[in-house]
VEXFI-561044 format. One record per residue (C-alpha): residue number from 1; x negated, y, z. Coordinates in steps of 0.5 Angstrom, whole numbers, plus 500, padded with zeros to 3 digits. Layout:
num	east	north	up
NUM	X	Y	Z;
...
END
This chain:
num	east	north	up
1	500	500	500;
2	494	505	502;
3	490	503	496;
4	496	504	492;
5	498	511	493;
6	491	513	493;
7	490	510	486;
8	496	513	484;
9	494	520	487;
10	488	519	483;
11	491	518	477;
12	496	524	478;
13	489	529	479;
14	485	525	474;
15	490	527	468;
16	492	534	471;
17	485	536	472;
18	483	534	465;
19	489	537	462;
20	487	544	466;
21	479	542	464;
22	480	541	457;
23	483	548	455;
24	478	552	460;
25	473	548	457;
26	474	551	450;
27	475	558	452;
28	470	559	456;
29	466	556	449;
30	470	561	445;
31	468	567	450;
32	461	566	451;
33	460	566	443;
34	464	573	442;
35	461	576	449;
36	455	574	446;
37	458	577	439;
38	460	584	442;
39	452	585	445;
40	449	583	438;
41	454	588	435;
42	453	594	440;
43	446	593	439;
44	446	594	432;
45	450	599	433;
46	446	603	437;
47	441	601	431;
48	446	604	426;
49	445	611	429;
50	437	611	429;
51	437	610	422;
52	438	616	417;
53	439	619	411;
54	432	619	409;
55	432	611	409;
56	435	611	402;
57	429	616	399;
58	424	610	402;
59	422	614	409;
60	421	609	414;
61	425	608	421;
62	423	605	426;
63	428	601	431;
64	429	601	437;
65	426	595	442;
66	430	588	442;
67	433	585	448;
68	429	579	450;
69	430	572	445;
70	434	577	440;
71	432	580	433;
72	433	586	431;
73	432	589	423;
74	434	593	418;
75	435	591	410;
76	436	596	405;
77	441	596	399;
78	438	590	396;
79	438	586	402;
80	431	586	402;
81	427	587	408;
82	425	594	411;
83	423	594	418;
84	425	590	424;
85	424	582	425;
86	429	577	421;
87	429	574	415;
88	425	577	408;
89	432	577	404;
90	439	579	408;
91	443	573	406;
92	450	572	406;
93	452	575	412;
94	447	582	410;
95	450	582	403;
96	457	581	405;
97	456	587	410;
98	454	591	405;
99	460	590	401;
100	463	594	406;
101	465	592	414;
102	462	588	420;
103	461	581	419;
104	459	576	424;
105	456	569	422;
106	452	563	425;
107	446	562	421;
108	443	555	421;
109	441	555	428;
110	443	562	430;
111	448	568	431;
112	448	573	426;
113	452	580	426;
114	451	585	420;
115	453	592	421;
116	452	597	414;
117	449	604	415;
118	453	608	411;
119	451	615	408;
120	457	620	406;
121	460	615	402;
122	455	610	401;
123	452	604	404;
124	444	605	404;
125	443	598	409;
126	444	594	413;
127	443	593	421;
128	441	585	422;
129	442	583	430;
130	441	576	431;
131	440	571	436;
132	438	564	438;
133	445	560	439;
134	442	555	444;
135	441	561	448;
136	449	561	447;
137	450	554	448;
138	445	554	454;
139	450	558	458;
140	456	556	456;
141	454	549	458;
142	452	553	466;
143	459	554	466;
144	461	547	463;
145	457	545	468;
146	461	549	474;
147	468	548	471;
148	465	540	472;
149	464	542	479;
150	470	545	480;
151	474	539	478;
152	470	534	482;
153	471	539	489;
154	479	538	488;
155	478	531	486;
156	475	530	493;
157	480	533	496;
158	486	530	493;
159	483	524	495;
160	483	526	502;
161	490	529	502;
162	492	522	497;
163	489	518	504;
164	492	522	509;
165	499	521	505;
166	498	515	505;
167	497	514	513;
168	503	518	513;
169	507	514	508;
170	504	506	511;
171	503	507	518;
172	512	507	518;
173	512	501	513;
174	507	498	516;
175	511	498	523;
176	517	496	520;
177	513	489	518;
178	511	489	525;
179	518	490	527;
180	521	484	521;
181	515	479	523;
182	517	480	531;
183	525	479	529;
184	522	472	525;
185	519	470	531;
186	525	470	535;
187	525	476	539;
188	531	480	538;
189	529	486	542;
190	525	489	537;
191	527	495	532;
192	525	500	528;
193	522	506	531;
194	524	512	527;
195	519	516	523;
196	518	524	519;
197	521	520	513;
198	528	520	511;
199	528	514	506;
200	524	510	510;
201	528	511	517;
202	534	510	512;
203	531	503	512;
204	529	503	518;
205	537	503	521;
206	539	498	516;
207	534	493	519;
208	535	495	525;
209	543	494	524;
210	542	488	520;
211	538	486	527;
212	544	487	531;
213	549	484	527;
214	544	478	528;
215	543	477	535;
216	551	478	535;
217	552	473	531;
218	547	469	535;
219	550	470	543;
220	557	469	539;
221	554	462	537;
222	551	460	544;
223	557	463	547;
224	561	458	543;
225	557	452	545;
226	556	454	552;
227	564	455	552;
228	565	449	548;
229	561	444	553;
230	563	448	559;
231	571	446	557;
232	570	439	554;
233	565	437	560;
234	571	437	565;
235	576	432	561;
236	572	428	558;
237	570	424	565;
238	576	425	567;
239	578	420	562;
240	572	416	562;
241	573	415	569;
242	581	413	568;
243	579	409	563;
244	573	405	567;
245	578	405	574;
246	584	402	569;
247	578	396	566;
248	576	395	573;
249	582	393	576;
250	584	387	573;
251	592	388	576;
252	591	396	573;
253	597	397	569;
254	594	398	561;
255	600	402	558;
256	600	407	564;
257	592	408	563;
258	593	409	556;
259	599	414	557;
260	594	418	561;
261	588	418	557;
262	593	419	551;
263	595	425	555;
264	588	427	556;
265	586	426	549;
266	592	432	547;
267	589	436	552;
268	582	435	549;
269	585	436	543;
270	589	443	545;
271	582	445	549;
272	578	445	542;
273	584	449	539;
274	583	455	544;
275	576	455	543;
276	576	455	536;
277	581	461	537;
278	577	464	542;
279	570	463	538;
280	575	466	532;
281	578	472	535;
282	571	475	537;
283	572	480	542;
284	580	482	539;
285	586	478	541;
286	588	471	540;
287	592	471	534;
288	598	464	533;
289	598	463	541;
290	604	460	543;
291	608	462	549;
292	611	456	554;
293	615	457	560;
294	609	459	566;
295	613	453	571;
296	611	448	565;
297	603	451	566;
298	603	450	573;
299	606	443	573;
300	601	441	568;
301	595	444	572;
302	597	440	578;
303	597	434	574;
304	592	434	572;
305	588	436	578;
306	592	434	584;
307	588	427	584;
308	581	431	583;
309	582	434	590;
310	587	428	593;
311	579	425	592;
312	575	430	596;
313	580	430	601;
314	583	437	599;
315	590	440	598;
316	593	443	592;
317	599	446	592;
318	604	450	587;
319	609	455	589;
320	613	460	585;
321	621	462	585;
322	626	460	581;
323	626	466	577;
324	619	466	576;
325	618	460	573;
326	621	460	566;
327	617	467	564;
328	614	466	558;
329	606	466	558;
330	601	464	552;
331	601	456	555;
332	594	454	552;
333	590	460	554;
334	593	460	561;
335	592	453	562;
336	585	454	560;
337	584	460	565;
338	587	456	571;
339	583	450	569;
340	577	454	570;
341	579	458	576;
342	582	450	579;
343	574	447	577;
344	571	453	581;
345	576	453	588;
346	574	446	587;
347	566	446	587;
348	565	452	591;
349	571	453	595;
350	574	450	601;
351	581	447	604;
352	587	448	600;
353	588	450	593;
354	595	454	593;
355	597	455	585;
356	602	462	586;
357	606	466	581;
358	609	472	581;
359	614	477	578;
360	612	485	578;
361	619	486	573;
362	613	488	567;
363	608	483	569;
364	607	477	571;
365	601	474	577;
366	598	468	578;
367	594	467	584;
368	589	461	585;
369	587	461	592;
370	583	457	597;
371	581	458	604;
372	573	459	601;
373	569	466	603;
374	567	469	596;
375	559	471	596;
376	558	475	590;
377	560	482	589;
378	566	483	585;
379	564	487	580;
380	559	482	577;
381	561	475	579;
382	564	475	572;
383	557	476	569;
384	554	469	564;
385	549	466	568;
386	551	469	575;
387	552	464	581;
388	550	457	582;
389	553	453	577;
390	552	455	570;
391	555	461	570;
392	559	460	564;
393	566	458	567;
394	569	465	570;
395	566	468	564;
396	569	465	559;
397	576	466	564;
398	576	473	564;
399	573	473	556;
400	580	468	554;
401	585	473	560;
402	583	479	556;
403	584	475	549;
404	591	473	552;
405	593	480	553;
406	591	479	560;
407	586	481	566;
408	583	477	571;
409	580	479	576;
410	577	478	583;
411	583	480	589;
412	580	478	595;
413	573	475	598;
414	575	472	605;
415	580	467	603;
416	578	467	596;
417	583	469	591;
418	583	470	583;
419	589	474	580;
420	590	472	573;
421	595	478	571;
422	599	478	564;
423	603	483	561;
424	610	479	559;
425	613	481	553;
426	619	484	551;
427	625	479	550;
428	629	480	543;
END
């Protein structure tokens, strides 16, 4: 990435350099050749004035000094040489000067300029100002030379400015691959950091997104399977342990311990239902929940786990009105909710168990009590992964409450009793 930007930078300069070089090349060729000559021609010209009408009768004229590595001489009307240091015979830049006007040519190796000397209105001579055009292009290549200098300082310096540029463009992106590799090796915490750059940041809050809605994704999946064992644990032995009583006692009665693991088995069977439902609706409300009479959940409940308590020498007891008991609640969700609050009475509670319903005219309450002392603060009892036990149950409680509509709280710690509360709806 950093070589890249550099060699591109480079590149960009290169050719800008050479754009700009090429045409200041040629211009200062172009005006060292005409500074050089307008000298020739002011010094011919200075030339000019010294020479008189005289010269045309054969009256000799002596010309002024020459600067150094310059030749400086006067021709007369035939182009033949009269005075001065050049060329015995004028040639084709003294004759055309003498047909009238200035006239500037390169001879061979060197830079002519011809001025004519005029009488009245009569060319008499001709001034011949010359010089070496190495000397000419022994400057113009000092300042090609210069220009060279000059284009090798900016292009030093747009490398400088080029690498730095290229720390400040990799160094996010570089980040950026950090952050990607610690996500790839498992650590969901890592984000992107933002940067001075606002495309980079661009791809930064996408990554940082795309990571958030993964690491979702994942507690989600976990959840579910944490959920999943947690609910299916309990049923499954219980029908495995039925089963195994019912083949161990050769007096056992076949149909009624198929019956009862037949009845388990659609326990088990609505159990995944809710789960699969719950894993589904996310954090909205469970979509399809079928509403049954609140009588049926409780007697239910108490089936199921009467003879788990009447094992650890404990009591469970049921109580509601008669009117109470046909308000109509979401049956699978509840039965979840109960068994969850009935597993943990048992295992971390003591005495009796008292399963309690009430009617608040709007809402209905179901208390699961027992004579046990709450240890944990209320307020983070139901968080995953707090307590003894897995701490997945009462989690997962609250979180299917919320889904049926409801809330599930903590109402006392010394006796311990939940309050699972449940809006009714209206009847049609």
């Amino acid at each position: 990435m950093r070589a890249r930007v550099v060699r591109v930078a480079l590149v960009a300069a290169t050719v800008a350099l050479v754009l700009l070089a090429v045409p200041l090349a040629v211009a200062v060729r172009y005006a060292f050749f005409a500074d050089e000559g307008g000298e020739l021609e002011r010094d011919a010209m200075a030339a000019v004035v010294r020479v008189g009408p005289e010269f045309a009768t054969g009256d000799p004229v002596e010309l002024h000094a020459a600067r150094p590595g310059e030749g400086l001489a006067l021709y007369d009307a035939a182009g033949r040489l009269r005075a001065g240091t050049g060329p015995a015979h004028g040639g084709g830049t003294v004759t055309r000067a003498l047909a009238g006007g200035v006239n500037r040519s390169r001879s061979g190796a060197e830079l002519v300029v011809a001025v004519p000397v005029s009488s009245g209105e009569r060319v008499i001579g001709v001034v011949r100002a010359s010089t070496s055009a190495r000397t000419v292009w022994a400057r113009v290549l000092w300042g090609w030379a210069a220009l060279l200098g000059l284009c090798l300082v900016a292009l030093g310096a747009a490398v400088i400015v080029a690498r730095r540029q290229a720390s400040v463009l990799a160094a996010p992106l570089e980040a950026l691959a950090g952050t990607s590799l610690a996500v790839a090796d498992g650590d969901l915490t890592a984000r992107a950091e933002p940067s001075t750059i606002a495309e980079i940041d661009e791809v930064a809050r996408a990554h940082n997104t795309m990571v958030d809605r993964l690491a979702q994704l994942l507690e989600h999946e976990r959840h579910f399977t944490a959920n999943a064992s947690h609910q299916l644990r309990t049923p499954l032995a219980g029908m495995q342990l039925g089963l195994e009583a019912a083949l161990a006692d050769p007096d056992a009665d076949p149909r009624a311990a198929l019956a009862e693991a037949a009845e388990r088995s659609r326990y088990l069977d609505h159990t995944i239902e809710e789960v699969l439902r719950l894993a589904g609706s996310g954090a909205g409300p469970l979509q399809g929940a079928q509403e049954q009479p609140v009588e049926d959940v409780l007697l239910a409940a108490e089936r199921r786990w009467h003879g788990a308590f009447a094992e650890d020498g404990r009591r469970l007891t049921t109580t509601w009105e008669p009117q109470t008991g046909g308000l109509e609640v979401p049956g699978r969700t509840v039965e979840q909710v109960v068994d969850i609050l009935l597993d943990n009475a048992r295992r971390h509670g003591r005495g009796t168990v008292t399963l309690t319903v009430r009617d608040l005219g709007t809402a209905v309450a179901l208390d699961v009590a027992d004579e046990g002392t709450a240890d944990l603060d209320p307020q983070v009892i139901f968080e995953r992964g707090v307590g003894d036990g897995s701490g997945i149950g009462l989690a997962l409680a609250r979180q299917l409450a919320a889904a049926a509509g409801g809330r599930l709280s903590l109402a006392s710690t010394a006796p311990t009793r939940f309050t699972l509360l449940l809006t009714l709806r209206e009847q049609p």
